[in-house]
N, C-alpha and C positions, 0 to 999 in steps of 0.2 A: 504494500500500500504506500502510495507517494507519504503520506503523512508522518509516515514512520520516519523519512528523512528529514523531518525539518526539526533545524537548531530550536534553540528555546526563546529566542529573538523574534524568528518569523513564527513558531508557534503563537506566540502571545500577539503579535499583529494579526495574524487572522482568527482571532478569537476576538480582538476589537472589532474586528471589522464583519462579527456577526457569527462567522461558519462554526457551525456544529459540528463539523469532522475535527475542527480543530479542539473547540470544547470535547469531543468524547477523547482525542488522545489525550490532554492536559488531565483527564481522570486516568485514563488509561497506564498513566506513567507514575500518578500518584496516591491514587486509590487505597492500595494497599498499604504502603508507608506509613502513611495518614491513620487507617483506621488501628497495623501495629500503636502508632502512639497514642492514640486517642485512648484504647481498650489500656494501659499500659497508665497512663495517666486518671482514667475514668475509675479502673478498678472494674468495670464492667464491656463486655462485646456488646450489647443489647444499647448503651448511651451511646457508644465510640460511633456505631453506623450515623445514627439522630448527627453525632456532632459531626463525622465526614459532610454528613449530606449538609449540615449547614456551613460547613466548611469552605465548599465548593460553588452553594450559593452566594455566600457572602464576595469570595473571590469575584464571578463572574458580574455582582453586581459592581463591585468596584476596579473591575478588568482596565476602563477606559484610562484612571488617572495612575495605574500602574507602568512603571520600568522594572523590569528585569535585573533591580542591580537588590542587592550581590547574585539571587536567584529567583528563581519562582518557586522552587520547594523550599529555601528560607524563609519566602514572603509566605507558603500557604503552610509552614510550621506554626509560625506566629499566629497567625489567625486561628489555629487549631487547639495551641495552648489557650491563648486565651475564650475557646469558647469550651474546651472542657473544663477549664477552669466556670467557667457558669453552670456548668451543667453538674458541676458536683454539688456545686453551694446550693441548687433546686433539687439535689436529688443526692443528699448524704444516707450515709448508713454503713453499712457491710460491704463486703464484695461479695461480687456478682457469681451465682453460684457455677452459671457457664463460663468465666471467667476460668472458674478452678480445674473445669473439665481441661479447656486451652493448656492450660499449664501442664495437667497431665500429660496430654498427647505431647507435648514439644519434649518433655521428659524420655516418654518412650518413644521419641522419632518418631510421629507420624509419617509418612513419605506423602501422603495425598493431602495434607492440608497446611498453608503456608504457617510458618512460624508468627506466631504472637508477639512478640519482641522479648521476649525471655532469653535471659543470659544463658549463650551456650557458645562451646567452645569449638563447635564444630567439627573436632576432627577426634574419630575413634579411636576408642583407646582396646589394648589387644586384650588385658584382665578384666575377666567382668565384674570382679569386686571392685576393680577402679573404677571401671564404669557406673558402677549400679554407684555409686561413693560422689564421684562427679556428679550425675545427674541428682542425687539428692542436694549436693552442694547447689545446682545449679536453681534447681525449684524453689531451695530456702532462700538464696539473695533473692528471685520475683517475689516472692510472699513479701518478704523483709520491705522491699521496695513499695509496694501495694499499700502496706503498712505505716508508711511514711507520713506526715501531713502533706498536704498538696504543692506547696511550693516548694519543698525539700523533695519531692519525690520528682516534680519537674526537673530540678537541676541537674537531681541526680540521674534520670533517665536522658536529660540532653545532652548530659558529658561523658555516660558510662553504657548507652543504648545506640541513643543516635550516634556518641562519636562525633559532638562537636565540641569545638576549643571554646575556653572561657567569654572569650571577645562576641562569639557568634551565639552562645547558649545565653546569655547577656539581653542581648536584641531579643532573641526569640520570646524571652521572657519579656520584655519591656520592662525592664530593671538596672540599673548603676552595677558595675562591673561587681564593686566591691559587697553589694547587697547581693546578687550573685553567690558570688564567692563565700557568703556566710553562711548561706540558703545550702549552698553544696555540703560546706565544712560539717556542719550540724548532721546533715542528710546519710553523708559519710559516716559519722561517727555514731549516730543512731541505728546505720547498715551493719556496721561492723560487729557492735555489741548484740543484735539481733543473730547473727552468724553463729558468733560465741555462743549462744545459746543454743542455737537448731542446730548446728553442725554437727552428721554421723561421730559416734564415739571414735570410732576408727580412722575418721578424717584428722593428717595431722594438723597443729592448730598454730598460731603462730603465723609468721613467717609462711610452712608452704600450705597453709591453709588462704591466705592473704593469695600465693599464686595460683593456687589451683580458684579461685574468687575473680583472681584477674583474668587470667585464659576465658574461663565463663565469659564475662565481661567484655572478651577482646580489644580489652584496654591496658597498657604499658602502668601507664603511673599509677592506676590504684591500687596494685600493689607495693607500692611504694608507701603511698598510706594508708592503708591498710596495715602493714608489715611494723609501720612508725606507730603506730595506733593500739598495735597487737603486743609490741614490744614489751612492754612493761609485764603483763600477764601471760608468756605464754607456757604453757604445760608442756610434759612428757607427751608423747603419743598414747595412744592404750593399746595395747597388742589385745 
């Protein structure tokens, strides 16, 4: 399909300029991303579609006085936090119990249905005690995460899910660098101490608990604090 080829510059020109081919790939390319962090931020799949879809409304209402700068999945990140941010504060409580199913399937590899945005590490491991160990590791940081307050759980899912740097996860939030960066620090350290608790007896703690946390994560440095975090407490293994 021609549509398939066009940059993210003439995409967004011919979504101004009305075409619907161009609005279904602008879904097409972000669909899924959107509703991983929607569900991820919401605590629920059943709010995350509601906020997609107003997510995409909202964009195409304001398509005309949009530029492309830095992106268009930055500019429709933003709009997405802040409407699941509304859509927690009309609709607190629990998480969502389909929610917990997601998590399960992403645990056991589903192969037929796209991941949730749950920390994993992606790449198989050959014992299946490490395995079945990992994957519990990886289910309790999503809980832990879910767990979080809402703007602590954003930070923490825009710097350690999506994988963006301070400066960009800043913006998407509509927040001062430094407010940010406290939002994380807290969000961090309320992750870590939830770890310490749910983490298998047999998961070591410390240190390579902190890495086998990062790999999940696919993130470099939270291991790093993590590790600075863990330091002070950390235990023997348990055989």
């Amino acid at each position: 399909m021609e549509q398939r080829g066009w940059d993210e510059r003439e995409l967004v020109r011919r979504c101004k300029e009305g075409s619907e081919a161009a609005y279904a790939e602008l879904v097409r390319q972000h669909r899924q991303r959107l509703l991983n962090l929607a569900a991820r931020l919401t605590n629920s799949p059943h709010l995350a579609e509601d906020v997609v879809q107003e997510t995409f409304l909202a964009a195409f209402r304001s398509m005309e006085r949009f530029e492309p700068r830095p992106s268009v999945g930055a500019w429709l990140n933003a709009i997405c936090v802040r409407l699941s941010s509304r859509a927690v504060s009309r609709s607190p409580g629990r998480r969502d119990d389909s929610l917990d199913r997601m998590l399960d399937a992403d645990v056991a590899g589903d192969p037929g249905r796209p991941a949730a945005g749950v920390l994993a590490d992606g790449s198989p491991l050959a014992d299946p005690l490490a395995a079945a160990e990992a994957a519990e590791v990886r289910r309790a940081v999503a809980v832990a995460i879910g767990d979080l307050p809402f703007k602590q759980r954003t930070a923490v899912v825009l710097r350690y899910v999506v994988g963006l740097d301070y400066a960009d996860a800043a913006r998407t939030m509509d927040v001062p660098l430094n407010t940010y960066k406290s939002h994380l620090l807290r969000g961090t350290r309320a992750l870590r101490e939830a770890l310490d608790a749910h983490a298998p007896a047999t998961v070591a703690s410390g240190a390579e608990a902190a890495r086998i946390e990062a790999q999940a994560a696919g993130a470099a440095d939270v291991a790093a604090a993590a590790a600075s975090a863990a330091a002070s407490t950390e235990r023997p293994v348990l055989s």
